[in-house]
TORDREN-520349 format. One record per residue: residue number from 1; residue in one letter; x, y, z of N, C-alpha, C in turn. Coordinates in nm, 3 decimals. Example, Ala and Ser with C-alpha at 12.3 -4.5 7.8 and 13.67 -1.06 7.14 Angstrom:
! TORDREN-520349
1, A, 1.319, -0.569, 0.780, 1.230, -0.450, 0.780, 1.320, -0.330, 0.780 .
2, S, 1.285, -0.225, 0.708, 1.367, -0.106, 0.714, 1.290, 0.003, 0.787 .
! end
This chain:
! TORDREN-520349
1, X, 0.084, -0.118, 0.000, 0.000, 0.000, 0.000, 0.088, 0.124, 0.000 .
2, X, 0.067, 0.227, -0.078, 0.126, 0.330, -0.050, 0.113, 0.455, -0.019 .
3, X, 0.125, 0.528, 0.068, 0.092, 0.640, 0.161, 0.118, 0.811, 0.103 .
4, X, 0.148, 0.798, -0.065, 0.133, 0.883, -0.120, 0.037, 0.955, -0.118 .
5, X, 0.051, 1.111, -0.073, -0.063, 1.224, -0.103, -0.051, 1.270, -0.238 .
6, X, 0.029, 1.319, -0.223, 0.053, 1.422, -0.337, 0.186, 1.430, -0.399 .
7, X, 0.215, 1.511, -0.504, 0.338, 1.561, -0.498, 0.339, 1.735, -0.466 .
8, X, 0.442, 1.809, -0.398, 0.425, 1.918, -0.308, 0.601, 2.012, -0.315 .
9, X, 0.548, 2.088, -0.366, 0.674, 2.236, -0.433, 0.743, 2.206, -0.274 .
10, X, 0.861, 2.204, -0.312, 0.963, 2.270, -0.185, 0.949, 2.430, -0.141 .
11, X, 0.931, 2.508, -0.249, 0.948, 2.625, -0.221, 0.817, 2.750, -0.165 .
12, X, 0.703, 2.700, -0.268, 0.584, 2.788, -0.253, 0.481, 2.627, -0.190 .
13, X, 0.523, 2.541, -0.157, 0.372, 2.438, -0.099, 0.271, 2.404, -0.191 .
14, X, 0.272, 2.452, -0.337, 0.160, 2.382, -0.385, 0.169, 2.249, -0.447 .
15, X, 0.076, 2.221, -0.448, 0.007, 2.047, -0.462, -0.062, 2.025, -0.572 .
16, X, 0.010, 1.902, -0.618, -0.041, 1.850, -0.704, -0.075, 1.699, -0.706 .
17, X, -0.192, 1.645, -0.797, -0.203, 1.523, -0.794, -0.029, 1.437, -0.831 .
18, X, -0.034, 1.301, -0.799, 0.038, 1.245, -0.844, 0.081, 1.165, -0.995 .
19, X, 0.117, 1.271, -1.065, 0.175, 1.253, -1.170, 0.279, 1.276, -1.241 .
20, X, 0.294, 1.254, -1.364, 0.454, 1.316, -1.438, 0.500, 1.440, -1.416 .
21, X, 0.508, 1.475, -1.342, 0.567, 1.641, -1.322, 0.719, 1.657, -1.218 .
22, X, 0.778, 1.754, -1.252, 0.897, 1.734, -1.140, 0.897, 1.858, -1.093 .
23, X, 0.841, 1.957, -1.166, 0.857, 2.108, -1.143, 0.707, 2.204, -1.121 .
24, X, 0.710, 2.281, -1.007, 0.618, 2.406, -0.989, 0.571, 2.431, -1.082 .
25, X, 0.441, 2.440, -1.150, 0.418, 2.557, -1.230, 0.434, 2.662, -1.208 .
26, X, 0.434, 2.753, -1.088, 0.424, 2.851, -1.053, 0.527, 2.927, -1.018 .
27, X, 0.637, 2.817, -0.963, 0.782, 2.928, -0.917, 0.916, 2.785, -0.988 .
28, X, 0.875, 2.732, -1.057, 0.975, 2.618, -1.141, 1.058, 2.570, -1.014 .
29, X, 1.021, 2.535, -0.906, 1.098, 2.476, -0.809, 1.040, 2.379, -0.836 .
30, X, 1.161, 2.221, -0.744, 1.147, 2.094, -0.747, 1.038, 2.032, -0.680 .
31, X, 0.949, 1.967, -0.747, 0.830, 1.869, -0.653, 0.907, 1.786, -0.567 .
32, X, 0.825, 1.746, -0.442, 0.848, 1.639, -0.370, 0.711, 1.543, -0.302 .
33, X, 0.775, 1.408, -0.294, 0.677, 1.314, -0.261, 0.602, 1.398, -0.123 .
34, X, 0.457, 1.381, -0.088, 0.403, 1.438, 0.027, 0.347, 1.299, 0.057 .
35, X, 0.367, 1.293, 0.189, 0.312, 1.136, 0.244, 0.197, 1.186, 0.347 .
36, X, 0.137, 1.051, 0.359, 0.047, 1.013, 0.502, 0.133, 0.958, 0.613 .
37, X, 0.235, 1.053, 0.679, 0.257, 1.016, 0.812, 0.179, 0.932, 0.862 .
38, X, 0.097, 1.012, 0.919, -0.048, 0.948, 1.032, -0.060, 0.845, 1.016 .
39, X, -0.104, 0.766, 0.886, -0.122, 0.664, 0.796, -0.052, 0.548, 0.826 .
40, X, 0.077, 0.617, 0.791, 0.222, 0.506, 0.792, 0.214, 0.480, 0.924 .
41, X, 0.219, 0.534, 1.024, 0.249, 0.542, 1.164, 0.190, 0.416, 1.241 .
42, X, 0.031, 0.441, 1.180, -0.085, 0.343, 1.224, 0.001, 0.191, 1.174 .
43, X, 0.012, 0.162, 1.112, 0.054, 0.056, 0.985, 0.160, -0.043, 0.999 .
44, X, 0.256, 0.080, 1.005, 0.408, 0.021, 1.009, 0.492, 0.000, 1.159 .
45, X, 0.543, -0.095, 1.122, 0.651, -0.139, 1.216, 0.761, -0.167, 1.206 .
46, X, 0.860, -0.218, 1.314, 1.020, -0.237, 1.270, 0.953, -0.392, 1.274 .
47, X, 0.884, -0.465, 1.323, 0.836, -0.620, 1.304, 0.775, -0.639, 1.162 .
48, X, 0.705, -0.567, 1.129, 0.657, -0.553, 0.967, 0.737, -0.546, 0.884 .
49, X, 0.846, -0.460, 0.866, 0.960, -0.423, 0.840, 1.057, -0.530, 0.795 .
50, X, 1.079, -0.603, 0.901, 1.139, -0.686, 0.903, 1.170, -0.835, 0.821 .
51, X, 0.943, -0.818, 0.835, 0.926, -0.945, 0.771, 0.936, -0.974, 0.592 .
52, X, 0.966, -0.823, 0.554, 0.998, -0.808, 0.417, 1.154, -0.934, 0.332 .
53, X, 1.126, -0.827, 0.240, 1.234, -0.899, 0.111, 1.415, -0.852, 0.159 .
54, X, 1.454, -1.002, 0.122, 1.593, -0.900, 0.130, 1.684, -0.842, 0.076 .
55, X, 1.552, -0.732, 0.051, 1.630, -0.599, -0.057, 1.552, -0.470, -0.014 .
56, X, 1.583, -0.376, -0.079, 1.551, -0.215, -0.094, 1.389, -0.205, -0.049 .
57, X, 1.323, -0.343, -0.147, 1.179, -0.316, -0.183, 1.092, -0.373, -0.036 .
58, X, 1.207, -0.456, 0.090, 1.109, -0.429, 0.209, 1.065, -0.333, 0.270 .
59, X, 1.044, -0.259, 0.244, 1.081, -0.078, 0.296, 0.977, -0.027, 0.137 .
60, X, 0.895, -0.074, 0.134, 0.787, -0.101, -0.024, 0.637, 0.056, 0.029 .
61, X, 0.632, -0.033, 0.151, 0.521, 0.101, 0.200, 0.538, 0.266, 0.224 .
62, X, 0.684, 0.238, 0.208, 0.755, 0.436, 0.281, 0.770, 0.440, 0.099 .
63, X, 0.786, 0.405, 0.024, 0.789, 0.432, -0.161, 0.679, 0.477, -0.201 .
64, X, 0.726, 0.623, -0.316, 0.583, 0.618, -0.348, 0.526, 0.522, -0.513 .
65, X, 0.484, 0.413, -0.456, 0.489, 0.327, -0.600, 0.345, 0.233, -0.525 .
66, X, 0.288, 0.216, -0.637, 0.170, 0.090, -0.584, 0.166, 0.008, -0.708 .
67, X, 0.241, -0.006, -0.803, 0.211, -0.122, -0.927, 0.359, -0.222, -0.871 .
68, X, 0.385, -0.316, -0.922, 0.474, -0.384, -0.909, 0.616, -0.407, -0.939 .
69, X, 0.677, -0.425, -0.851, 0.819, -0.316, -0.829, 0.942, -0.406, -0.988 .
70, X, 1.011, -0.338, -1.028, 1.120, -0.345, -1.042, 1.254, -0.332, -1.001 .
71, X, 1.234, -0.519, -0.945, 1.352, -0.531, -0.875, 1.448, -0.629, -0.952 .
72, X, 1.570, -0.552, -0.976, 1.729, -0.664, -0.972, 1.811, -0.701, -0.851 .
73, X, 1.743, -0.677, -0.733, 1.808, -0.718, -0.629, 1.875, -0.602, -0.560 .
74, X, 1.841, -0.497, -0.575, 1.889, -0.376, -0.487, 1.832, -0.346, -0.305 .
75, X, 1.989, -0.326, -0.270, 1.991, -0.277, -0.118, 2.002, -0.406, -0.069 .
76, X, 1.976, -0.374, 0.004, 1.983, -0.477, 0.143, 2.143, -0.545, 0.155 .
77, X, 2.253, -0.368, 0.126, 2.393, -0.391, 0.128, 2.410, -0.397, 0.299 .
78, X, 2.548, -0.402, 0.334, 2.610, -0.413, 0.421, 2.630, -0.278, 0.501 .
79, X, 2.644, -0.258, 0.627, 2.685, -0.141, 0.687, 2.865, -0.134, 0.729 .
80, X, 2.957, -0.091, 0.669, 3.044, -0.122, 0.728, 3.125, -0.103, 0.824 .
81, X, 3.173, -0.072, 0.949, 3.209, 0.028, 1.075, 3.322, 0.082, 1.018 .
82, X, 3.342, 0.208, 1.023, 3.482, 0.285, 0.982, 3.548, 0.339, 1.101 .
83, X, 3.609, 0.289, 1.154, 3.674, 0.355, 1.283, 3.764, 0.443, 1.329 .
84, X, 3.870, 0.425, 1.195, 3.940, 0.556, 1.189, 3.906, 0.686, 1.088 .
85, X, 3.757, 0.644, 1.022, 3.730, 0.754, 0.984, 3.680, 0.807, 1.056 .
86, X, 3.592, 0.784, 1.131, 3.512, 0.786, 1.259, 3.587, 0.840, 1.356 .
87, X, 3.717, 0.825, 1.405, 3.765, 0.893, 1.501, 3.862, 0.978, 1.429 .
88, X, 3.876, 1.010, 1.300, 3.924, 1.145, 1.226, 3.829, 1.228, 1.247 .
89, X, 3.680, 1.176, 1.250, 3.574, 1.297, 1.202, 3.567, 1.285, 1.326 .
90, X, 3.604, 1.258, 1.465, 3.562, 1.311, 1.640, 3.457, 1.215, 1.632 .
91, X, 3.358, 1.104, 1.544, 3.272, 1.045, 1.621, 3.308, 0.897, 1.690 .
92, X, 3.237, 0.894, 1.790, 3.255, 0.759, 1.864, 3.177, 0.617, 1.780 .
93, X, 3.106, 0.627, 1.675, 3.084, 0.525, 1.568, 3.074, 0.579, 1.426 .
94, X, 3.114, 0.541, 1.336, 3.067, 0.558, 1.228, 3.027, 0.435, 1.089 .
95, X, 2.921, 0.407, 1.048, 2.897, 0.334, 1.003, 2.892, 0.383, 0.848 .
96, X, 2.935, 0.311, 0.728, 2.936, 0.334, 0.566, 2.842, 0.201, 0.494 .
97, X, 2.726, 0.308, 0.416, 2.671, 0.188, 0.346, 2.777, 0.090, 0.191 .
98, X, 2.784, -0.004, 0.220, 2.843, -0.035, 0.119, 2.731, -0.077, -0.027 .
99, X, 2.733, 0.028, -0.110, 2.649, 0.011, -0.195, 2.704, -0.053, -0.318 .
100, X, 2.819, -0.043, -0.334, 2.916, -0.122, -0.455, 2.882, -0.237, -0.472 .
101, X, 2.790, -0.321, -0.406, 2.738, -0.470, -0.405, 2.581, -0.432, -0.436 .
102, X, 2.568, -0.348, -0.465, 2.463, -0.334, -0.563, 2.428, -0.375, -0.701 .
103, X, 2.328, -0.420, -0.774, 2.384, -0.561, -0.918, 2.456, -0.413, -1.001 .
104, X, 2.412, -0.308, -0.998, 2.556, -0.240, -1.131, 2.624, -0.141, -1.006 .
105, X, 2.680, -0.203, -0.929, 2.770, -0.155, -0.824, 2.774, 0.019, -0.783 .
106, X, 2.598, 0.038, -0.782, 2.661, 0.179, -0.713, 2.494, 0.222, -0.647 .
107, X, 2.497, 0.332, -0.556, 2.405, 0.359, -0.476, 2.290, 0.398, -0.595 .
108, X, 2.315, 0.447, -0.709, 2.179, 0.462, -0.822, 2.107, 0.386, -0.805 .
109, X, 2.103, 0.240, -0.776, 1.992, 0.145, -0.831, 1.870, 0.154, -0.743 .
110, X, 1.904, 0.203, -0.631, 1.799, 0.256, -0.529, 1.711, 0.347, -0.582 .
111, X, 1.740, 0.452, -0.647, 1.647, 0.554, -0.709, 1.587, 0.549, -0.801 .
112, X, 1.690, 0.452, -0.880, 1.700, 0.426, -1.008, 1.523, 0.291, -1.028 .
113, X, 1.499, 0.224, -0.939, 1.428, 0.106, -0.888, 1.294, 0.177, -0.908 .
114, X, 1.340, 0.299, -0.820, 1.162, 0.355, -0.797, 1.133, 0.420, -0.921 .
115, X, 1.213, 0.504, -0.928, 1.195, 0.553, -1.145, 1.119, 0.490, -1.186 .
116, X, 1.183, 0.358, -1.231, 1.145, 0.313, -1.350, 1.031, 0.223, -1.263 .
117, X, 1.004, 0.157, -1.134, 0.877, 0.145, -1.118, 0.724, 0.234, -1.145 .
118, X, 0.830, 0.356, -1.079, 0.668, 0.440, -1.119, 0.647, 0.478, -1.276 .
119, X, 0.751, 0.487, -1.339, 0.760, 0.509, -1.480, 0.634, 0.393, -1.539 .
120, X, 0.686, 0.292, -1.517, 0.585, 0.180, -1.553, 0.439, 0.253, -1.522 .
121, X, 0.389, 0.255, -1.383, 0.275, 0.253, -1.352, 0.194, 0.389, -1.402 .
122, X, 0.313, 0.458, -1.507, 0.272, 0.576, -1.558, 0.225, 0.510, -1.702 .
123, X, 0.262, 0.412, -1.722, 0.250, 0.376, -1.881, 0.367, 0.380, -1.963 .
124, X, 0.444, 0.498, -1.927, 0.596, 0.481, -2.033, 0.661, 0.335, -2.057 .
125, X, 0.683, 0.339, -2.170, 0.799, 0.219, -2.242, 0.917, 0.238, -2.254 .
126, X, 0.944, 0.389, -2.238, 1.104, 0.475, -2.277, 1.128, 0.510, -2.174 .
127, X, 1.238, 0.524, -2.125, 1.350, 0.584, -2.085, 1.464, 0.625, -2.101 .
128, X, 1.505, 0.723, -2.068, 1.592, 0.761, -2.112, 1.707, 0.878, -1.974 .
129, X, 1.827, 0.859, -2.021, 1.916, 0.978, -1.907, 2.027, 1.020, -1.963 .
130, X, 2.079, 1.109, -1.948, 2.261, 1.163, -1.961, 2.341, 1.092, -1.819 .
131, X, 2.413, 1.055, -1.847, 2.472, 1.028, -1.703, 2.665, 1.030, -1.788 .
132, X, 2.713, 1.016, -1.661, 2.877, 0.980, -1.683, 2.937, 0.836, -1.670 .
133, X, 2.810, 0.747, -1.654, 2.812, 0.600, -1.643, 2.746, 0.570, -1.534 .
134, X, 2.728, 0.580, -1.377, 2.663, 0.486, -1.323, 2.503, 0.507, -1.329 .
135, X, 2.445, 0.626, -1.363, 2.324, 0.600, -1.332, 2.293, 0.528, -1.506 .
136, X, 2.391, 0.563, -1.596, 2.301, 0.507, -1.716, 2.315, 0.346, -1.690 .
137, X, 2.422, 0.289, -1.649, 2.400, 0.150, -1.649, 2.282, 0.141, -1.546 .
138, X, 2.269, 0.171, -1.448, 2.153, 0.124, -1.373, 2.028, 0.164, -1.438 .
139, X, 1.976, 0.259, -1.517, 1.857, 0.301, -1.608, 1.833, 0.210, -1.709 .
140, X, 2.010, 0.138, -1.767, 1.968, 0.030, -1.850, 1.941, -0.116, -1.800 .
141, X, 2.003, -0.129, -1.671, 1.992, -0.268, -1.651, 1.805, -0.268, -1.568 .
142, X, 1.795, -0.198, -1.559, 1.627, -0.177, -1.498, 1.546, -0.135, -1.598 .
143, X, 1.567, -0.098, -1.721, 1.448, -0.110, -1.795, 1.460, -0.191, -1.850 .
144, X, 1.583, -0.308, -1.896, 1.590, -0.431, -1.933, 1.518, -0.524, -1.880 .
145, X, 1.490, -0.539, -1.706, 1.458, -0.610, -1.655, 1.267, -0.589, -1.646 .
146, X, 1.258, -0.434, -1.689, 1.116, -0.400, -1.703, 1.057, -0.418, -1.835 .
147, X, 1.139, -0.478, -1.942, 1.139, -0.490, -2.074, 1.110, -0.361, -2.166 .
148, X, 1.191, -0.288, -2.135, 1.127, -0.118, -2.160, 1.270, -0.080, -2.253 .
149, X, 1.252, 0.032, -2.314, 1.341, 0.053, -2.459, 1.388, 0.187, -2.337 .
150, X, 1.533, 0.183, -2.344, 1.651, 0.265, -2.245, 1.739, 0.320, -2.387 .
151, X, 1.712, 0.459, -2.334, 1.833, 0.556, -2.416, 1.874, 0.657, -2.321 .
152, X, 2.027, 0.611, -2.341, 2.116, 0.659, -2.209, 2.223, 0.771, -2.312 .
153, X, 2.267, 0.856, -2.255, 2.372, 0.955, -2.314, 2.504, 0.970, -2.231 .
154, X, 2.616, 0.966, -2.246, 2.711, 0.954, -2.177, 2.817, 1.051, -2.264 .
155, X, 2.870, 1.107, -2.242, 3.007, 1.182, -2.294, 3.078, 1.085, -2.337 .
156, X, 3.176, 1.164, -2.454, 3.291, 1.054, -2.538, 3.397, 1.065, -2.400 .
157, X, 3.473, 0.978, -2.424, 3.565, 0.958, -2.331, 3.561, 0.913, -2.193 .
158, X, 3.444, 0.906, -2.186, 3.388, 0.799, -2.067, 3.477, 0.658, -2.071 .
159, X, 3.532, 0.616, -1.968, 3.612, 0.471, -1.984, 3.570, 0.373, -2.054 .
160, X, 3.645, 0.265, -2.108, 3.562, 0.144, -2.174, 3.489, 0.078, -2.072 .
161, X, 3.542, 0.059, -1.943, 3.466, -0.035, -1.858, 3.354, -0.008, -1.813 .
162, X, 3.351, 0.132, -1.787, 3.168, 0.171, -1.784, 3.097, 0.162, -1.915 .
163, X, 3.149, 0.189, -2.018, 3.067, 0.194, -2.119, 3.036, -0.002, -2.170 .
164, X, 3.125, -0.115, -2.117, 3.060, -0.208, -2.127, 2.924, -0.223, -2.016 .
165, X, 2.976, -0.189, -1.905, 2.917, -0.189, -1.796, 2.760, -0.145, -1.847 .
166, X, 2.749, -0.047, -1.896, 2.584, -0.004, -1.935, 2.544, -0.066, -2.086 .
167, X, 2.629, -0.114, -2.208, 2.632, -0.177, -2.337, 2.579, -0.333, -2.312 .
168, X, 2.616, -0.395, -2.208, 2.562, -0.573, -2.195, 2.396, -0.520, -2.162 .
169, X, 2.352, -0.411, -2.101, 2.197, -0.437, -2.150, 2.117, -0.365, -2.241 .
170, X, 2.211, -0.362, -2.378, 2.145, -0.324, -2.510, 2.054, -0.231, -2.486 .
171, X, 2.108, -0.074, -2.438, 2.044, 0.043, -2.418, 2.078, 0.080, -2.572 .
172, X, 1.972, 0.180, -2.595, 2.036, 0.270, -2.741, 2.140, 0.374, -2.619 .
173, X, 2.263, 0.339, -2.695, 2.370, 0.422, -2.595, 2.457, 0.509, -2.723 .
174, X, 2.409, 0.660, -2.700, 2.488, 0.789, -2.759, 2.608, 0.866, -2.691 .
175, X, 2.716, 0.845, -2.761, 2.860, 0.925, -2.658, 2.841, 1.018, -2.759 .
! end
């Protein structure tokens, strides 16, 4: 279930239904998801929580998505303790998500997941991004897996290894 209101201007508060939009009409500032606290509150638990997937998508009710997720297996990385970064930066713990064990090794596929889920539940077949390599491989390996036509843009001179990295899932790919 998902606890989406609206989507809601950072800057001036106005509201809009939930749809394709990213920007204000009114002052071109960035939309953001507006939730049902109250809602969630009633609902959710760290026992509920728990009893999820082990990935990104147990944590399915705080998303704003209600059609069916596109997942390659994202999240549910490792925390790792850093101790002498941690006592460089003065704190007494510090913990680092390790997201590099993510399936195209980088923290994108998290965002990248809900995109192209809600993209779906919008109807789109296309996608498309500019990136410098990691978000386009993750845009391509998730609309591959959503069976959806990915056109990614990347600058010439981007390394070969990213550019295989996003090329094994047959994006239309422009340097």
């Amino acid at each position: 279930m998902s606890y989406t209101r609206a989507l809601r201007c950072r800057k001036c508060g106005q509201e809009y239904p939930v749809q394709p939009l990213n920007l204000c009409d009114f002052c071109l500032s960035p939309l953001e998801v507006s939730y049902d606290y109250k809602a969630m509150a009633r609902v959710l638990s760290r026992e509920k929580l728990a009893e999820g997937p082990l990935s990104m998508w147990r944590y399915r009710d705080m998303l704003p998505v209600e059609g069916k997720e596109v997942d390659i297996g994202t999240g549910f990385t490792p925390l790792v303790k850093a101790d002498r970064l941690g006592e460089e930066l003065g704190l007494d713990e510090l913990y680092i998500k390790n997201d590099c064990l993510n399936p195209t090794y980088s923290f994108k596929d998290r965002p990248v997941s809900v995109a192209i889920t809600k993209a779906q539940e919008f109807g789109f077949d296309t996608i498309a991004c500019a990136s410098t390599g990691n978000l386009a491989a993750s845009v391509a390996a998730h609309a591959a897996k959503a069976n959806m036509k990915a056109c990614v843009f990347v600058p010439s001179g981007v390394e070969p290894g990213k550019l295989v990295g996003i090329a094994i899932y047959n994006p239309i790919l422009v340097t």
